[in-house]
C-alpha positions as semicolon CSV with decimal commas, in nm:
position;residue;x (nm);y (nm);z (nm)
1;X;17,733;4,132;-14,713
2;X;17,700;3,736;-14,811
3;X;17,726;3,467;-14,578
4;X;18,036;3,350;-14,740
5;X;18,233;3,688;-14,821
6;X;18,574;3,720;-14,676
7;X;18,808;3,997;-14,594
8;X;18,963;3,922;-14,960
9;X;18,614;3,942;-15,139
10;X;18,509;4,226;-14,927
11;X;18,844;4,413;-15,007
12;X;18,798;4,351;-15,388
13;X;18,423;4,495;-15,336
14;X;18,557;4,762;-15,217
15;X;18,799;4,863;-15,455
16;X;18,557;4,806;-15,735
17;X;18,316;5,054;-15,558
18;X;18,514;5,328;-15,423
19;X;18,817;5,366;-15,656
20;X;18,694;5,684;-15,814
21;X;18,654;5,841;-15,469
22;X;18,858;6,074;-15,363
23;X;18,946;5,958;-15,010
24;X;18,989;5,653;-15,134
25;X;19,311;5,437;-15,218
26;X;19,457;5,111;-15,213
27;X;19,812;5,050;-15,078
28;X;20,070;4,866;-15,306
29;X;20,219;4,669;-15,083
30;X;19,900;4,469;-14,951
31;X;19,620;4,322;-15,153
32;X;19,362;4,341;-14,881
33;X;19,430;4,670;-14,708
34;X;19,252;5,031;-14,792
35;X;19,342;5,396;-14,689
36;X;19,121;5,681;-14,652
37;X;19,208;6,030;-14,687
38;X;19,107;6,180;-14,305
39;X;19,090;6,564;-14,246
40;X;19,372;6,518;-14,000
41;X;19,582;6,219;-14,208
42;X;19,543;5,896;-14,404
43;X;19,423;5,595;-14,179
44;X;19,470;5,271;-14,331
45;X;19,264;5,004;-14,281
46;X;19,325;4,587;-14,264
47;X;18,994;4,370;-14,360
48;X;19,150;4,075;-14,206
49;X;18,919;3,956;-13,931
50;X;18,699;4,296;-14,064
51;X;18,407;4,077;-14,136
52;X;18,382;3,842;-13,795
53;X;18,392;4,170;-13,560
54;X;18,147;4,336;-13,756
55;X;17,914;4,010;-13,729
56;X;17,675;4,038;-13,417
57;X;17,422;3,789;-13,476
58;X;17,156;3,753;-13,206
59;X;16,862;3,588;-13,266
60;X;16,521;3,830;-13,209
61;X;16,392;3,638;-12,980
62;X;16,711;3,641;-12,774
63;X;16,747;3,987;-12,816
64;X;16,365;4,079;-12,658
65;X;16,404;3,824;-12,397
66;X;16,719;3,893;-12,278
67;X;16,664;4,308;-12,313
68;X;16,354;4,231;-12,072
69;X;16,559;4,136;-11,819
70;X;16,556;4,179;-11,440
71;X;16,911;4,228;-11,421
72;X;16,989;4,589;-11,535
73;X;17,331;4,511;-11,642
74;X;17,212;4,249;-11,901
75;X;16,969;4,436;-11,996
76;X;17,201;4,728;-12,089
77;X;17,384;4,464;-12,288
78;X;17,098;4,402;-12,534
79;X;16,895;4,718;-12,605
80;X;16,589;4,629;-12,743
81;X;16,697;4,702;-13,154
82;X;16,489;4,993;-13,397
83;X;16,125;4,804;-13,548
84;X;16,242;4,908;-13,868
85;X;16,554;4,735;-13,840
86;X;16,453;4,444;-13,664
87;X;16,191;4,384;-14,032
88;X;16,418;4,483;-14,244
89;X;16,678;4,228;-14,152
90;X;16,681;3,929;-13,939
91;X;17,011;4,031;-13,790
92;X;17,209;4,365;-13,756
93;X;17,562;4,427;-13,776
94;X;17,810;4,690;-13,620
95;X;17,817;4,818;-13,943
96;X;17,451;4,912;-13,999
97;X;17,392;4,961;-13,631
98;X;17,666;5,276;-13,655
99;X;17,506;5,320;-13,962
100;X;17,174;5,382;-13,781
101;X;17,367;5,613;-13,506
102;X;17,485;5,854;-13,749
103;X;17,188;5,910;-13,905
104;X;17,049;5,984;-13,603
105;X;17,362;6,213;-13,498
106;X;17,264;6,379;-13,827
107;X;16,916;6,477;-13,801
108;X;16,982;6,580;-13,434
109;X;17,251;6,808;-13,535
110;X;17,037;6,945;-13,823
111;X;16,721;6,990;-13,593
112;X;16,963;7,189;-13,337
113;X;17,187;7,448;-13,368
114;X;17,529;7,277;-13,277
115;X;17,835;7,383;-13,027
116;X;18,115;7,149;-13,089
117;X;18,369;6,981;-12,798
118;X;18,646;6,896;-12,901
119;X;18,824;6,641;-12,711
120;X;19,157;6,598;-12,661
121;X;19,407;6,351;-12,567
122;X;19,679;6,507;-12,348
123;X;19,913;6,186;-12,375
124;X;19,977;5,885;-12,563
125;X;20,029;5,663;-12,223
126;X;19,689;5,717;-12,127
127;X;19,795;5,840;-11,750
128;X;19,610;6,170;-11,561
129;X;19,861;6,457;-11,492
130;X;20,082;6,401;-11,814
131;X;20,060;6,672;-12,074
132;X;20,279;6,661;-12,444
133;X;20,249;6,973;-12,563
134;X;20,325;6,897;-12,934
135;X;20,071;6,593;-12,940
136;X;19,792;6,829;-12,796
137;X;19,934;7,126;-13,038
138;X;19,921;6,836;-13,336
139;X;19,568;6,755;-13,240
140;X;19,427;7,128;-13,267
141;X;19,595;7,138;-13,579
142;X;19,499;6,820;-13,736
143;X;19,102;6,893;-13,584
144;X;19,100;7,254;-13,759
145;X;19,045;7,461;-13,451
146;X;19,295;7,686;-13,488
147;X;19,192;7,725;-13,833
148;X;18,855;7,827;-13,667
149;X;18,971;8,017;-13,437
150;X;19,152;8,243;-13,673
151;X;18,899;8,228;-13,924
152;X;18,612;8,365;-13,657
153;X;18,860;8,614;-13,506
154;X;18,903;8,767;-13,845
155;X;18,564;8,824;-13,917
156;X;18,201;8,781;-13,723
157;X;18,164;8,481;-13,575
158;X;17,841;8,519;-13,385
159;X;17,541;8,613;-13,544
160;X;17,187;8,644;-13,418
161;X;16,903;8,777;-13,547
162;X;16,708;9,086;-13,449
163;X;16,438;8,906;-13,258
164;X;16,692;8,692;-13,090
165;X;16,961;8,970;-12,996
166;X;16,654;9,204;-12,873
167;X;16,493;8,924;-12,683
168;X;16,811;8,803;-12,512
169;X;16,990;9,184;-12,476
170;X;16,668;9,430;-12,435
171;X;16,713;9,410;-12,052
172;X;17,051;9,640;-12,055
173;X;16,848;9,918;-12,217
174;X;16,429;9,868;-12,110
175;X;16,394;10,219;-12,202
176;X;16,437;10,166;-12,556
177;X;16,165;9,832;-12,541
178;X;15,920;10,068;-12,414
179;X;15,892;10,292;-12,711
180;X;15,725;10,163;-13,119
181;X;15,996;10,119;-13,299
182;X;16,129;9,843;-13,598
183;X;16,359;9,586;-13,501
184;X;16,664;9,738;-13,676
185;X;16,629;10,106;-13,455
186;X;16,583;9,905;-13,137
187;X;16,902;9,690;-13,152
188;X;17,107;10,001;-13,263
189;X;17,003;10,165;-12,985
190;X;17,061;9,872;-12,716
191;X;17,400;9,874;-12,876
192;X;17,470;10,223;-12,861
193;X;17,363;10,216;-12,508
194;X;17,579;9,929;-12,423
195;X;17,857;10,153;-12,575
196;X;17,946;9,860;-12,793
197;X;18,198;9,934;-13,092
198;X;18,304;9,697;-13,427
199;X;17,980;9,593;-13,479
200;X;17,754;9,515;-13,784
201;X;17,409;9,561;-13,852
202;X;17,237;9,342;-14,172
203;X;16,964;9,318;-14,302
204;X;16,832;9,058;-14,068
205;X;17,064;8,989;-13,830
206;X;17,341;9,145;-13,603
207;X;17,664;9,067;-13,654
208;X;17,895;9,055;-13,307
209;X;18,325;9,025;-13,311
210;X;18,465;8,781;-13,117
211;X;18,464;8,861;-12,752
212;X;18,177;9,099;-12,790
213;X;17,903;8,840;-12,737
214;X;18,077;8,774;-12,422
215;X;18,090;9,133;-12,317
216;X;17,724;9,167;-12,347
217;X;17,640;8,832;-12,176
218;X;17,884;8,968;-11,869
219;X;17,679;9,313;-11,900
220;X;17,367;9,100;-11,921
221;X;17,460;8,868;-11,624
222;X;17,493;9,185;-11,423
223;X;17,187;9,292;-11,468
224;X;17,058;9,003;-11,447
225;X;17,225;8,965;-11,120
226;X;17,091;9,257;-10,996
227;X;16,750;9,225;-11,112
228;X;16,781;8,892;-10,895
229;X;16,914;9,040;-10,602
230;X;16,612;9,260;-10,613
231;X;16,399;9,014;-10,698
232;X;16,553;8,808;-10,386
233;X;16,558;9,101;-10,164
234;X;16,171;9,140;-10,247
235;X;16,107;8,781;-10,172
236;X;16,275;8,811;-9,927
237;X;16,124;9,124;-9,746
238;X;15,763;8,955;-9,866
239;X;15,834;8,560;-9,681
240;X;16,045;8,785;-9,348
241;X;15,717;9,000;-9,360
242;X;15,499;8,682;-9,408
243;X;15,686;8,508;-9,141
244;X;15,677;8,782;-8,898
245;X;15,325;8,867;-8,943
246;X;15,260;8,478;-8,901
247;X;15,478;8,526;-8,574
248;X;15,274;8,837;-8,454
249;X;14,897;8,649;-8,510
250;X;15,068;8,361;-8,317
251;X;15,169;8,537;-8,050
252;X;14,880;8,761;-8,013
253;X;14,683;8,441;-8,035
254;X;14,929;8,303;-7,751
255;X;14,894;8,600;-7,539
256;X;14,481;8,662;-7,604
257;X;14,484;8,275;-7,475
258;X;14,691;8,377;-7,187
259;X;14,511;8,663;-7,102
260;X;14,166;8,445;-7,114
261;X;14,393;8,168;-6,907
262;X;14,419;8,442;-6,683
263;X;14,133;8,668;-6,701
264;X;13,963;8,307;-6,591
265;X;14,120;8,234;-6,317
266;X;14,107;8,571;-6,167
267;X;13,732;8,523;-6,219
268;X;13,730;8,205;-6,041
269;X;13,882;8,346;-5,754
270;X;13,649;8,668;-5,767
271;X;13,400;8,444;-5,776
272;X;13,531;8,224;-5,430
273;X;13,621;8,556;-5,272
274;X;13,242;8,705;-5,361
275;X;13,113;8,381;-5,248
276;X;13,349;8,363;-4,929
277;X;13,250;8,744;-4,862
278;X;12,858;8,657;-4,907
279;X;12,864;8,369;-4,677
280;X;13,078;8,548;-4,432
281;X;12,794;8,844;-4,466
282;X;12,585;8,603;-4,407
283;X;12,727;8,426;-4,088
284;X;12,813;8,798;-3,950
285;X;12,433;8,856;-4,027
286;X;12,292;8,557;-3,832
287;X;12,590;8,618;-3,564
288;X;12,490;8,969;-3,513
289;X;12,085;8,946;-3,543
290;X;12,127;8,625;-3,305
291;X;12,293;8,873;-3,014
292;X;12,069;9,198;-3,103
293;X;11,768;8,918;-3,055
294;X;11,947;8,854;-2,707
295;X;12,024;9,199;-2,646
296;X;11,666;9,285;-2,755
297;X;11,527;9,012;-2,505
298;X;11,753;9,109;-2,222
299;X;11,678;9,500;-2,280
300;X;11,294;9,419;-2,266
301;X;11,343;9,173;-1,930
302;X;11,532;9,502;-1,802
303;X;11,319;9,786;-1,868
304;X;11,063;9,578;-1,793
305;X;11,218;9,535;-1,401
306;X;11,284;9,912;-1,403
307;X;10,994;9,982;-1,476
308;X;10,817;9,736;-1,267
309;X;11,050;9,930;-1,005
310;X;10,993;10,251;-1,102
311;X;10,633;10,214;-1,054
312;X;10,669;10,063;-0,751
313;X;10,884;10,335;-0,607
314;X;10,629;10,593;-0,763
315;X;10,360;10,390;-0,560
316;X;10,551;10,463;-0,247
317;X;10,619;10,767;-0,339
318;X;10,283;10,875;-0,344
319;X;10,197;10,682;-0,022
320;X;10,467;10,845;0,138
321;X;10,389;11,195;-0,021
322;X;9,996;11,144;0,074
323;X;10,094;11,043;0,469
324;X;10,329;11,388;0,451
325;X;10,042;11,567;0,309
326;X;9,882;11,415;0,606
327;X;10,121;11,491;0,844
328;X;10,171;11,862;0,767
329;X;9,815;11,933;0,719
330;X;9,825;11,825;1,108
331;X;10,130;12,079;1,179
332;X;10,030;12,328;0,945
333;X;9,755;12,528;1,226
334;X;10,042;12,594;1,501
335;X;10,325;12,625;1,244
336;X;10,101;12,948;1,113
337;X;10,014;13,069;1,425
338;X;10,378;13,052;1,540
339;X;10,505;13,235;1,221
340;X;10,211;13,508;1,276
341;X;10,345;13,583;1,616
342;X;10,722;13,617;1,462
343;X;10,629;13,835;1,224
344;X;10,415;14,044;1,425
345;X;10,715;14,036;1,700
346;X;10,930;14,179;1,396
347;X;10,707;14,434;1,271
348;X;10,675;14,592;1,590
349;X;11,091;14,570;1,607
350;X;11,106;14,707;1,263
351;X;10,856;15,000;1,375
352;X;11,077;15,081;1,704
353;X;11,387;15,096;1,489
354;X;11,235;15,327;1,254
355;X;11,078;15,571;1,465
356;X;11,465;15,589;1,621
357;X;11,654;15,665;1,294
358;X;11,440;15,930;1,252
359;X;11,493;16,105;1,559
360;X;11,897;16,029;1,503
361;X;11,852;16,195;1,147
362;X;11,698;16,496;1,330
363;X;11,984;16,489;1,597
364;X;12,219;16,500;1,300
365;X;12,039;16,801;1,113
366;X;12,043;16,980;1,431
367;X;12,409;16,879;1,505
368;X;12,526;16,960;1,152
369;X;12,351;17,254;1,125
370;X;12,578;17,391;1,390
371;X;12,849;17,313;1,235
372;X;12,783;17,485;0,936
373;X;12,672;17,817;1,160
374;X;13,014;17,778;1,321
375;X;13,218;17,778;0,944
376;X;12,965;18,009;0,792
377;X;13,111;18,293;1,106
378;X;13,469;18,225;1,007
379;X;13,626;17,975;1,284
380;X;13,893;17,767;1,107
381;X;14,030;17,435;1,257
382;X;13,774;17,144;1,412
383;X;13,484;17,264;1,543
384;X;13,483;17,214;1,974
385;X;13,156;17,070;2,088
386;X;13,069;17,257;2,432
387;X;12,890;17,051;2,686
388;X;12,556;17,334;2,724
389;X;12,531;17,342;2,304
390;X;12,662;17,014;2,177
391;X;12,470;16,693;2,287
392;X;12,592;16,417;2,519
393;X;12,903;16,223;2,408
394;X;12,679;15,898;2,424
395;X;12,452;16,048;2,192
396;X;12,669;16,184;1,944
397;X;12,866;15,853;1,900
398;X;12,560;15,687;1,836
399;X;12,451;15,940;1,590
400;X;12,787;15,877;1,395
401;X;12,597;15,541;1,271
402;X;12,465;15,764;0,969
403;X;12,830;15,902;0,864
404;X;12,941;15,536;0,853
405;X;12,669;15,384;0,636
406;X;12,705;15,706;0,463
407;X;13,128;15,639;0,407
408;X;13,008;15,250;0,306
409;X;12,753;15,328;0,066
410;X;12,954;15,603;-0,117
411;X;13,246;15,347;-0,134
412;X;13,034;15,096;-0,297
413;X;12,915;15,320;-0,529
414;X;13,315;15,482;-0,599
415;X;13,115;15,805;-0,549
416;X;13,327;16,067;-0,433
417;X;13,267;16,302;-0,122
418;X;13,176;16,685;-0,207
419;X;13,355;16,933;-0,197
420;X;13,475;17,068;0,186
421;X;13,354;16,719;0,331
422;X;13,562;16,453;0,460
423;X;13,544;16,157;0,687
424;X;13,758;15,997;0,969
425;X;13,718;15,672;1,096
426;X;13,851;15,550;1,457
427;X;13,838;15,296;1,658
428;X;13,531;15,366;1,866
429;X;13,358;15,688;1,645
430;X;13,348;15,825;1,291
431;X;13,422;16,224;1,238
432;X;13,266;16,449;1,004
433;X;13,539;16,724;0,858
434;X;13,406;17,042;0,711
435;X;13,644;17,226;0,538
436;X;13,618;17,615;0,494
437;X;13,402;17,754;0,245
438;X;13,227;17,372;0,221
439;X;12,902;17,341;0,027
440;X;12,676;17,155;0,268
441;X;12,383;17,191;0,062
442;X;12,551;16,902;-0,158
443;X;12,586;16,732;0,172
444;X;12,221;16,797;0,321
445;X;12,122;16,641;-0,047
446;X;12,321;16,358;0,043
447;X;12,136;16,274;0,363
448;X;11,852;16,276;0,213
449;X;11,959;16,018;-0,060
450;X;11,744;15,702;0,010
451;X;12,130;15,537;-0,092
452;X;12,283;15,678;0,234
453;X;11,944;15,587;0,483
């Protein structure tokens, strides 16, 4: 391109360079125009005005400066251009620059492995929410994907290689990965276990029908899902467990704090209670050794008066004792000689009374033995005292003395009389009854029992 080419020379340039070419022609009607064969149609293009758009002259300088620009929306205007470019020529055009682009489209796609988009127009207007049917119908057409899509239904569109299909499908059969086999065995047998069907095996790679890749991506997302449902459950299970064992530490932390918190005070206030209970001891202590001092001192001043009495009253008691002593030693001679006279008055009392029991225990014998003469020559009834044989009625109620003692003492004793005796007391006497047949010997024994004298 010349500084001072037009659309005309540029058109005859044109035609002298591409009229062999195939997608190449040049309409009849205009001299400057050109048509290229498309894969969807011809296009036919005017040069006039061709050359001014496709000038964009900007001086380097320019370009740097203004590409270095604070503003980020001028700066987007002028990329800073290629170094190669920018010494190969002192300007660029549109031309070259999309020149530049596809080449670098190019060796992207061929360093990649490429998934075309196709993009569609839905409507001439250029409006949302219009859609010609025939226009998008024309465009599939015209853009050859239906061609591809009939021409990949047909036969085996996807392909991958055994590393590839193994690496991306082992996980829906990890048995099989586990034992030493080639490549080749281990993909037949992830696709027998997939129970997959149509499928081809090569020599290197694996080729899939259409809809079949899909299948065993949908397979492999579920396992996939469930692996990470596991996988989430586990980290799940580990960060609860994590947190909860962080929670437990914490709050045994919280409660061993508490329990010191506690464990404190209730030491502080064994520790005032001790402290109150030691100086209460204490007080008690004083309190009670101050009054057993005062008891002790008023004890002492006590017995010490008692006893100061005491011995006083044992002083007089000896003085007094000592002017008895005294006194009866003076009364002693005639109280003797009076007691000597008693006594000798009652001995000779005692001696008179004696000698006259014995003559009334002789009276008795001799009365008694009477009696018994009497019963012994069979008289029955009482036995009649005559005035010549019998003694005086005066002295045989005074010798009835001995049948009453005798009647006392045999009461006491709850002796019984013998047999044939009896007694019967009056008023004025007490009479001796001898039965029949009596045993007086028993009686005479009985008189002279010291019990009956």
């Amino acid at each position: 391109m010349f500084p001072r080419s037009t659309h005309e020379t540029f058109s005859q340039k044109l035609y002298q360079t591409f009229k062999s070419h195939k997608r190449f022609s040049k309409p009849k009607l205009s001299p400057t125009d050109f048509t290229i064969y498309h894969y969807a149609g011809d296009v036919t293009y005017q040069t006039e005005h061709f050359l001014d758009k496709n000038k964009d002259y900007v001086v380097a300088e320019h370009q740097s400066l203004l590409s270095a620009s604070r503003c980020s929306f001028v700066a987007d205007l002028f990329p800073p251009l290629p170094e190669e470019s920018s010494k190969t020529s002192k300007f660029s055009s549109i031309g070259s620059r999309f020149k530049q682009q596809l080449q670098s489209l190019l060796e992207t796609l061929s360093a990649t492995e490429p998934h075309y988009v196709r993009c569609v127009k839905p409507n001439n207007l250029l409006k949302p929410s219009i859609f010609e049917n025939n226009n998008v119908l024309q465009q599939l057409r015209c853009g050859g994907v239906l061609e591809a899509i009939r021409i990949s239904c047909a036969g085996y569109p996807t392909r991958r290689t055994f590393v590839e299909f193994i690496a991306r499908f082992g996980i829906l059969a990890p048995d099989v990965l586990k034992g030493s086999c080639d490549e080749v065995t281990t993909s037949k047998r992830i696709l027998e276990k997939v129970d997959l069907k149509g499928y081809q095996i090569g020599k290197t790679k694996v080729f899939l029908r259409a809809g079949q890749m899909a299948e065993l991506d949908a397979r492999r997302n579920e396992v996939l899902g469930r692996s990470a449902s596991i996988i989430q459950r586990k980290v799940r299970s580990y960060l609860t467990r994590k947190s909860f064992v962080l929670l437990r530490q914490s709050a045994i932390q919280i409660q061993a704090s508490c329990r010191v918190q506690v464990a404190c005070h209730r030491y502080e206030k064994m520790r005032k209670e001790a402290a109150c209970q030691m100086i209460q001891k204490d007080l008690r202590m004083y309190l009670a050794r101050k009054a057993y001092n005062r008891l002790c001192s008023s004890a002492v001043s006590i017995q010490t008066g008692m006893r100061v009495m005491g011995a006083c009253n044992e002083l007089r008691f000896r003085k007094q004792t000592k002017a008895a002593i005294i006194i009866q030693a003076a009364k002693e001679t005639g109280a003797l000689q009076a007691a000597k006279t008693m006594l000798e008055k009652q001995v000779e009392e005692l001696t008179c009374q004696l000698q006259l029991e014995k003559r009334m225990r002789k009276s008795l014998k001799y009365y008694l033995g009477n009696i018994s003469q009497g019963v012994a020559d069979g008289s029955s009834g009482s036995p009649i005292i005559d005035g010549s044989s019998a003694p005086s009625p005066r002295y045989f109620l005074g010798h009835c003395e001995p049948f009453m003692r005798l009647a006392s003492n045999l009461s006491k004793l709850n002796l019984s009389y013998p047999s044939g005796v009896g007694f019967h007391s009056g008023r004025t006497s007490t009479i001796l009854l001898l039965h029949k047949q009596a045993d007086f010997q028993s009686y005479m024994m009985m008189l002279d029992d010291p019990f009956t004298k």
